[in-house]
LUMTIKE-850551 format. One line per 8 residues: their letters; for each residue x, y, z of N, C-alpha, C, O. Coordinates in nm, 3 decimals. Layout:
A) X:Y:Z:X:Y:Z:X:Y:Z:X:Y:Z ~ ...
This chain:
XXXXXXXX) 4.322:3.293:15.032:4.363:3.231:14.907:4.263:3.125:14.863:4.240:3.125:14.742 ~ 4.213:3.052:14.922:4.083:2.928:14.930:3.932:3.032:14.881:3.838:2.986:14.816 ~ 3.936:3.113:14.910:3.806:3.179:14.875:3.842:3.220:14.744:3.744:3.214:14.670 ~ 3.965:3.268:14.676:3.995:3.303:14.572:3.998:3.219:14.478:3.973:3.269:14.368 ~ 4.025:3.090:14.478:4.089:2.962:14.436:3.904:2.921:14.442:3.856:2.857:14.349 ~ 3.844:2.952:14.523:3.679:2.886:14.465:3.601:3.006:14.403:3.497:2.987:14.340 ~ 3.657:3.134:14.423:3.573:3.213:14.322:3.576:3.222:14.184:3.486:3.256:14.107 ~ 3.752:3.170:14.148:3.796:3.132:13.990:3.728:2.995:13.949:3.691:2.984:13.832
XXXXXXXX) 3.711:2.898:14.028:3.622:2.779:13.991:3.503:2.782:13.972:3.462:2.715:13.877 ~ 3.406:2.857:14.049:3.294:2.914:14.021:3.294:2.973:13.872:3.196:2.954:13.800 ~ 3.397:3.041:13.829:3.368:3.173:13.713:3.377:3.112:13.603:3.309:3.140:13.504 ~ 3.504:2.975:13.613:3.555:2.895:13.501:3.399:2.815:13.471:3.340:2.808:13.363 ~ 3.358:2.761:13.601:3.200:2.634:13.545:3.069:2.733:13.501:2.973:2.699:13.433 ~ 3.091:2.844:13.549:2.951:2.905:13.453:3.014:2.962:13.321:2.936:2.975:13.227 ~ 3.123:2.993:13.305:3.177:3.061:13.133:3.141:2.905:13.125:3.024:2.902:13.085 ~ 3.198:2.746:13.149:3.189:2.625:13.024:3.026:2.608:13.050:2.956:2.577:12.953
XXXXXXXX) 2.970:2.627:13.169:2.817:2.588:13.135:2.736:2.713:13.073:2.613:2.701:13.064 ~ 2.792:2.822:13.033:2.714:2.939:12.950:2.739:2.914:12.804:2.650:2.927:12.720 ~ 2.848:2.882:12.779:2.914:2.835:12.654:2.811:2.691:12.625:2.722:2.718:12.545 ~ 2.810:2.594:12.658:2.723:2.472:12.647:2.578:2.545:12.640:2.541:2.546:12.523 ~ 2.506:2.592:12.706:2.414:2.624:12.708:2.371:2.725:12.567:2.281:2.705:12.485 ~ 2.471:2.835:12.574:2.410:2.913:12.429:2.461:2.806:12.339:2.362:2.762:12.279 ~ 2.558:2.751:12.305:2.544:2.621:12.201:2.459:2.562:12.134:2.446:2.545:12.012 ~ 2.400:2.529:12.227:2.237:2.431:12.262:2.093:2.516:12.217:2.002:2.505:12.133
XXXXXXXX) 2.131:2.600:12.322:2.015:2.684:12.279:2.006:2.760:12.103:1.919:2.792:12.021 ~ 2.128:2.762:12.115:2.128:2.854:11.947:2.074:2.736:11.829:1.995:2.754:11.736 ~ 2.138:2.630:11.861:2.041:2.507:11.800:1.935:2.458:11.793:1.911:2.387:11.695 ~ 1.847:2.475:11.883:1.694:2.467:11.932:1.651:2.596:11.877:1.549:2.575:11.812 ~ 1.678:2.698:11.875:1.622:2.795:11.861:1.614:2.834:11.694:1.516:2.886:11.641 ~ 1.718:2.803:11.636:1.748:2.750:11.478:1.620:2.692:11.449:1.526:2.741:11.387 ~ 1.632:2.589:11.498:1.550:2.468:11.453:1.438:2.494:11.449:1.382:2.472:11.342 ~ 1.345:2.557:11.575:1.246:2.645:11.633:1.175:2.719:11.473:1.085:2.681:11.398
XXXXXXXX) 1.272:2.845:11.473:1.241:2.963:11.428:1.255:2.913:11.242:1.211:2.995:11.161 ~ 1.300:2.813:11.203:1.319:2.782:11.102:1.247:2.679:10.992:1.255:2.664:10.870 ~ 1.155:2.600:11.126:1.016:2.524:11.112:0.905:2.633:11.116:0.795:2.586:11.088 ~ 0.903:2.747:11.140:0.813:2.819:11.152:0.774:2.946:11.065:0.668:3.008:11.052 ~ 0.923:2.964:11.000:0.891:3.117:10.944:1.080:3.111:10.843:1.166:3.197:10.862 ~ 1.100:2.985:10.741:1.200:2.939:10.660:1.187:2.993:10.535:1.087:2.990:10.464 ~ 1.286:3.039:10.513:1.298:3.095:10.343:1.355:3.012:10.275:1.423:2.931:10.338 ~ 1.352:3.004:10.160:1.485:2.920:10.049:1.577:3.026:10.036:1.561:3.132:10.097
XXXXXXXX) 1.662:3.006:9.970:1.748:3.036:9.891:1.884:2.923:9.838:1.913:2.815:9.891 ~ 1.953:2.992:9.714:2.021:2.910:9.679:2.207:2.975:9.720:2.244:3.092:9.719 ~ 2.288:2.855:9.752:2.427:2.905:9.825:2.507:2.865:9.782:2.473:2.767:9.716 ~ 2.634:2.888:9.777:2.756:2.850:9.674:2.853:2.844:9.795:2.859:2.904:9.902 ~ 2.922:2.754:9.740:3.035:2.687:9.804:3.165:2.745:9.799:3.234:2.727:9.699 ~ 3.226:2.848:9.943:3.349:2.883:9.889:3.438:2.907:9.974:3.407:2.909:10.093 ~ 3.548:2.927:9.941:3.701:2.842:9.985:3.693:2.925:10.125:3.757:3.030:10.117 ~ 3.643:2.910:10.225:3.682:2.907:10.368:3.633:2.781:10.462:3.521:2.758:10.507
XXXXXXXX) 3.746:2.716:10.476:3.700:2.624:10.496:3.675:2.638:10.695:3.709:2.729:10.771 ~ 3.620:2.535:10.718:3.552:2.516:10.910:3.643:2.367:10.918:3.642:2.275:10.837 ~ 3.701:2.377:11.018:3.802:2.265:11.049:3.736:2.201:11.206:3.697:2.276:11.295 ~ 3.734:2.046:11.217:3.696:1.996:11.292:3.791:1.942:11.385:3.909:1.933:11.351 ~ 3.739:1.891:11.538:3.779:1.821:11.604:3.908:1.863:11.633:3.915:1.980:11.671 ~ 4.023:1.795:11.626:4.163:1.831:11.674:4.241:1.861:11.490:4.345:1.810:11.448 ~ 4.150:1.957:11.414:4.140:1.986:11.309:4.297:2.059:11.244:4.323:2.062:11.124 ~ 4.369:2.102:11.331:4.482:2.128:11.299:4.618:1.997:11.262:4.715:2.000:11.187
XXXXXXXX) 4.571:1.906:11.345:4.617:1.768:11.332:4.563:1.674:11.184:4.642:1.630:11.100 ~ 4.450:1.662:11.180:4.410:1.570:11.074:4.375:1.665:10.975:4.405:1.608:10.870 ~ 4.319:1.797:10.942:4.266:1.878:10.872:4.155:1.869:10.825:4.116:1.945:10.736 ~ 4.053:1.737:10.900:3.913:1.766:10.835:3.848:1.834:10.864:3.864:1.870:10.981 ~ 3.742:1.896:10.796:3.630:1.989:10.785:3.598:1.986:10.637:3.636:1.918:10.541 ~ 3.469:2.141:10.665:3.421:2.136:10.558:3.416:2.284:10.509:3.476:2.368:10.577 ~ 3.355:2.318:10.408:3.367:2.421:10.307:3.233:2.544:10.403:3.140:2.502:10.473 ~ 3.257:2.652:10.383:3.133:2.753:10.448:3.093:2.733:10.286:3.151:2.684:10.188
XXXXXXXX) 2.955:2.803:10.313:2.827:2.836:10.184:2.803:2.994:10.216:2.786:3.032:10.332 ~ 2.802:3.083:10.104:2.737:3.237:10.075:2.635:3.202:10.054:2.621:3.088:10.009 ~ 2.510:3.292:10.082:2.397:3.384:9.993:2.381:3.483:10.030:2.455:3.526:10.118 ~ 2.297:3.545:9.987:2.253:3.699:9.942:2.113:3.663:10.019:2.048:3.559:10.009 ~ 2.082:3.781:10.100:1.938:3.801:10.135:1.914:3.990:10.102:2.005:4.064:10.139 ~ 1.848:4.023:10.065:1.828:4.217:10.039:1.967:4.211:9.989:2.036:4.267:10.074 ~ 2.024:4.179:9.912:2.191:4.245:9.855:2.276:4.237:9.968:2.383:4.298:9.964 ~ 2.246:4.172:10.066:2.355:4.183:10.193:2.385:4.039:10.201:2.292:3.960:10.190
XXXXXXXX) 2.525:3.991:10.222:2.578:3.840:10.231:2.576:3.796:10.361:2.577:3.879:10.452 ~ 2.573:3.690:10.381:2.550:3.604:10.466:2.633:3.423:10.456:2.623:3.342:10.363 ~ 2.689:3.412:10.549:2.758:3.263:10.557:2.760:3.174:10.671:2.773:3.216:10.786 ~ 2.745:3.021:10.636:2.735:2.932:10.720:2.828:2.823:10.683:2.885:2.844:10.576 ~ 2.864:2.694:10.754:2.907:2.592:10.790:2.861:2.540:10.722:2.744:2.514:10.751 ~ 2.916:2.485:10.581:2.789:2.385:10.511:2.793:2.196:10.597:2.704:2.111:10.593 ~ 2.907:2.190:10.655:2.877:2.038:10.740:2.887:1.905:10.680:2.863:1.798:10.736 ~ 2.943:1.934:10.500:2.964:1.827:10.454:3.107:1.802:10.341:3.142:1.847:10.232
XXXXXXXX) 3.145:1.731:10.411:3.315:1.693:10.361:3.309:1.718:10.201:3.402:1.776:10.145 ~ 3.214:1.679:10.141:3.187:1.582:10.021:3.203:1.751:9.931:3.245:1.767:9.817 ~ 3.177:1.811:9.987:3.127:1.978:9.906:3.232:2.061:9.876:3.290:2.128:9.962 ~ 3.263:2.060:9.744:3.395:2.129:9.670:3.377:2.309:9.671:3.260:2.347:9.668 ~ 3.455:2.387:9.673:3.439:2.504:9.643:3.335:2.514:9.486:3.323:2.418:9.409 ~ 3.294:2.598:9.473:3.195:2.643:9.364:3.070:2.575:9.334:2.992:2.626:9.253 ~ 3.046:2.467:9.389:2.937:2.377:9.451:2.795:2.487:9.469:2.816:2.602:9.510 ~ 2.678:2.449:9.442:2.547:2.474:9.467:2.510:2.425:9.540:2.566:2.316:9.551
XXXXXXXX) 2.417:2.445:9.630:2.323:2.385:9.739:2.213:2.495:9.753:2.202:2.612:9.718 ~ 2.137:2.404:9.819:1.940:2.479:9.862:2.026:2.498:10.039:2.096:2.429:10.112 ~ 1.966:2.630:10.038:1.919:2.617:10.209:1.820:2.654:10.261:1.713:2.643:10.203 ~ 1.829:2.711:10.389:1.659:2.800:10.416:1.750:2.816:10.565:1.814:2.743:10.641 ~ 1.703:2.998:10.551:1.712:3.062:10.636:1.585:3.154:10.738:1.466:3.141:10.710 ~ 1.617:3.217:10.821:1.480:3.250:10.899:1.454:3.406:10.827:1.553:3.479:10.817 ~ 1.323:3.455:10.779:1.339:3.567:10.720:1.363:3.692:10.807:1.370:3.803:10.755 ~ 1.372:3.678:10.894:1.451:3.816:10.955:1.561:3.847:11.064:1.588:3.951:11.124
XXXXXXXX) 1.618:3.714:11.069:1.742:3.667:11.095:1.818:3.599:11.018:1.851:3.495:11.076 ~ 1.869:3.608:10.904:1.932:3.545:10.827:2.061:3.472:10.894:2.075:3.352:10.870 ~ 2.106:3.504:10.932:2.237:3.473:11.018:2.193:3.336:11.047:2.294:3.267:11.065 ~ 2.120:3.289:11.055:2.042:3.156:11.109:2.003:3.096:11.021:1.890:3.117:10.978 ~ 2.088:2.998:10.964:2.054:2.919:10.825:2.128:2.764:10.828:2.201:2.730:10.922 ~ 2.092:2.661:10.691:2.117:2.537:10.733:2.095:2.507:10.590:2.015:2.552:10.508 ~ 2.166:2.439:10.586:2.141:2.356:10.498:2.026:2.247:10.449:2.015:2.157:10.532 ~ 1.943:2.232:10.341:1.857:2.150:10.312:1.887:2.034:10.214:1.917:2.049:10.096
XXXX) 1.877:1.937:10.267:1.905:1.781:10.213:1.816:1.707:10.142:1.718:1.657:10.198 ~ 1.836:1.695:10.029:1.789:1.661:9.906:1.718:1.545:9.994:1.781:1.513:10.095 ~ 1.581:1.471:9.967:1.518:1.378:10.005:1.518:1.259:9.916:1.452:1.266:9.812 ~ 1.595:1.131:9.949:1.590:1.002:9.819:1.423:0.970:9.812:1.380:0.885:9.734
């Protein structure tokens, strides 16, 4: 029963440290591939919203963003409270991973 009871502890810390890790990595690798080879495009703001933190409790989050790359759609997390449905924004995505996109922040 002790060998069983440490083989489920074992299985549980590499699923939370595989989970942390592609997290991380999918962010670096964003960031990476997106300084290197970034498209524009322009994205619209619409009603599905991404709920944060203990998000069922307080209900904050924020709005996802569409675009179009070849006639095929694509959506992300836009990450900012402030952003109403039907809203415009710039982003830049990687050109042959679209799936991998971010938002771009106007510079004061």
């Amino acid at each position: 029963m002790n060998k069983l009871k440490s083989i489920v502890t074992i299985i549980v810390f590499l699923i939370m440290f595989g989970y942390i890790f592609y997290k991380v990595g999918k962010r670096q690798l964003t960031g990476y591939l997106l300084k290197h080879d970034a498209q524009r495009a322009r994205a619209v703001i619409i009603d599905e919203k991404n709920y944060w933190g203990n998000s069922p409790v307080s209900r904050e989050g924020s709005y996802s963003y569409l675009f179009y790359v070849n006639g095929e759609a694509y959506k992300n997390d836009s990450k900012d409270t402030k952003l109403q449905v039907g809203d415009s924004i710039d982003i830049e995505y990687v050109k042959y991973w679209p799936s991998l996109s971010r938002r771009i922040y106007a510079s004061n």
